[in-house]
C-alpha positions in Angstrom: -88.9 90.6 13.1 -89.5 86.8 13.4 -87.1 84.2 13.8 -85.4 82.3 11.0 -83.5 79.3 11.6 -82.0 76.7 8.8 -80.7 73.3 9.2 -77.4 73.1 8.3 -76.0 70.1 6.0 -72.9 68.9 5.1 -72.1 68.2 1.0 -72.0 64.6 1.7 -74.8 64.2 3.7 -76.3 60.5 3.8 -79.7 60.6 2.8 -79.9 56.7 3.8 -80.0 57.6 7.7 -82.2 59.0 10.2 -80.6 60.7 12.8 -82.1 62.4 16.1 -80.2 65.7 15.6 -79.7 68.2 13.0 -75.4 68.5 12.2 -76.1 72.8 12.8 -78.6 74.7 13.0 -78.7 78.8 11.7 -80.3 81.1 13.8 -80.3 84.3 11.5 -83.1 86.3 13.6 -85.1 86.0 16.9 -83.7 85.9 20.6 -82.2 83.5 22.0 -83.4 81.5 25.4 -80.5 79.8 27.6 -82.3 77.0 29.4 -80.7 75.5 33.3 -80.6 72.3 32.7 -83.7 70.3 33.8 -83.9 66.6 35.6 -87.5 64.4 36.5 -87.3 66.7 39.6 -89.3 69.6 40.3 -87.5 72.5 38.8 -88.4 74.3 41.6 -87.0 72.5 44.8 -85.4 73.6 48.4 -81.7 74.5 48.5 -79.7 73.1 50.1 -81.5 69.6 48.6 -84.4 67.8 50.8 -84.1 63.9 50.0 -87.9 63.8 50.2 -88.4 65.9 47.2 -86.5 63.5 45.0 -88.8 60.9 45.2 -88.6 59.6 41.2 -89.2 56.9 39.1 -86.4 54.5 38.7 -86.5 54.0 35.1 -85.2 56.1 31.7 -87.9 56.3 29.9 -90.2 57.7 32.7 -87.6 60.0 34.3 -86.9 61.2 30.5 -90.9 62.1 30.3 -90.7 64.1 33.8 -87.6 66.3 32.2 -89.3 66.7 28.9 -92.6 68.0 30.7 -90.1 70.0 32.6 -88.2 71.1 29.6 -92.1 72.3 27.7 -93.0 74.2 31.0 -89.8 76.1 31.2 -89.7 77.0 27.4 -93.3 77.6 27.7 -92.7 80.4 30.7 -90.2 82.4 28.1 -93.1 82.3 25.2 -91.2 79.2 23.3 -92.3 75.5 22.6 -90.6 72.5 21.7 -90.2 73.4 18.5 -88.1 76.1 19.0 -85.1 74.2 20.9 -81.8 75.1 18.8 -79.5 73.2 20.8 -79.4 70.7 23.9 -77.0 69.1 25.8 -78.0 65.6 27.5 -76.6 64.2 30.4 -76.6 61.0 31.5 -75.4 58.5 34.4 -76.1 55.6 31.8 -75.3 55.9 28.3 -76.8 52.2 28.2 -80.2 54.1 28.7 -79.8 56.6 25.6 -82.0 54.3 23.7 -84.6 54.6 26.2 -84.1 58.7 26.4 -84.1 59.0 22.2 -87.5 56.8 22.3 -89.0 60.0 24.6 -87.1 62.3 23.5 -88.5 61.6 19.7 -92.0 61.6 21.1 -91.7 64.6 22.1 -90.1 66.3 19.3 -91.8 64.6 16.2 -89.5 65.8 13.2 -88.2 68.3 15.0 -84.2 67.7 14.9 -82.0 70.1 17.7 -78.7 70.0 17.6 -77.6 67.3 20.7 -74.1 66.3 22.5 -75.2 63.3 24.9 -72.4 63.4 27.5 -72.4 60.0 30.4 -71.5 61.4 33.8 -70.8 59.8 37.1 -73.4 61.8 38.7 -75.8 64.6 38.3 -75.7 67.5 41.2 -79.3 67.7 41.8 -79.6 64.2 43.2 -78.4 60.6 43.1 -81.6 59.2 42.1 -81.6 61.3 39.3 -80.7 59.6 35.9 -80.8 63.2 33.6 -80.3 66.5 33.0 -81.2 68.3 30.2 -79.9 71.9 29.3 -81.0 73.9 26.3 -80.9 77.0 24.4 -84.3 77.9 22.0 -85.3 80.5 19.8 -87.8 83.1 20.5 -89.3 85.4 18.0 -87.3 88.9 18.3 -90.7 90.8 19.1 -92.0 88.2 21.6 -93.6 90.1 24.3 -91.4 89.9 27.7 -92.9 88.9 30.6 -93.0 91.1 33.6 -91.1 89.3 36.7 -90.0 90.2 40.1 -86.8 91.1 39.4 -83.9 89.4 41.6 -83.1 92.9 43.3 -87.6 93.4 44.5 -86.9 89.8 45.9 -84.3 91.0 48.0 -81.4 90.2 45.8 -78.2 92.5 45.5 -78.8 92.7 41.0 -76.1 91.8 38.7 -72.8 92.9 38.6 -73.0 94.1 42.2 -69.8 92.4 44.2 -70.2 90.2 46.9 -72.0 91.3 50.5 -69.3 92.7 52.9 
C-alpha cells in the first residue's frame, strides 16, 4: 500500500493568491514520520550544550539553509524526502525574518505546499544564537522498508514504558 495524500480546499478558495502552505492536507494511506524539531545546529550535538558547537551564521536566510539541509537528512534517514512533509511548525525569535525563512524555505520545496503555523518565540532551547527551529511530521509509503537501529535498550537504555531508575 502506497501513500495518498490530498490537498485540502476550502469552497471559497482564492485562486488570485499564492500562498506557502496548503489550508489541510489528507493523508488517507502511508505512515506517518514525527520529526524533533531541527535548528542550523548539528542535530547531533553534546548534552548538556557546549557553546563551541553553536558556532552559526548570523543571518535568516543562511541559518534557514542549515535547518533545511538538516530537515532533508533527517527525513532522508526515515526513507522520506521533502516532498513528503505533511505538516511543519516554524519557530522563530524574529518574525521580521519570515520573509527571509519563506525565500529558503520555497527553494527548497518548489510547489510543494505543507501545511505551516510560524509561531515568534523569545528563545529557542538549543541555543541563543539560534534563530530557528523547525519540527515536522511526513509521509512515508506504508510498505517502506524499516531500517534496522540499535535500539535504545542495546545502547544501554531502560526501553519504553519502563518507570524511572530506583
Amino acid at each position: 500500500m502506497a501513500k495518498d495524500v490530498l490537498t485540502v480546499h476550502h469552497a471559497d478558495r482564492r485562486r488570485d493568491v499564492v500562498m506557502p502552505y496548503a489550508p489541510a492536507l489528507l493523508v488517507r494511506r502511508g505512515s506517518l514520520v514525527f520529526l524533533s524539531g531541527v535548528t542550523a545546529a548539528p542535530v547531533y550535538h553534546s548534552h548538556p550544550h557546549r557553546d563551541e558547537e553553536f558556532d552559526l551564521p548570523t543571518s535568516m536566510r543562511e541559518q534557514a539553509t542549515l535547518a533545511m539541509e538538516n530537515l532533508k537528512k533527517t527525513l532522508d534517514a526515515a526513507g522520506c524526502g521533502l516532498g513528503d512533509l505533511v505538516s511543519a511548525t516554524r519557530y522563530l525569535t524574529d518574525v521580521r525574518e519570515q520573509d527571509d525563512l519563506n525565500r529558503v524555505w520555497a527553494a527548497y520545496l518548489g510547489d510543494h505546499r505543507p501545511t505551516t503555523t510560524t509561531v515568534e518565540v523569545s528563545r529557542l532551547a538549543t541555543h541563543p544564537r539560534c534563530k530557528l527551529e523547525i519540527s515536522a511530521i511526513a509521509v512515508a509509503d506504508a510498505a517502506a522498508p524499516r531500517r534496522r537501529k540499535r535500539s535504545h535498550r542495546a545502547a544501554g537504555g531502560r526501553g519504553p514504558f519502563r518507570g524511572p531508575r530506583r
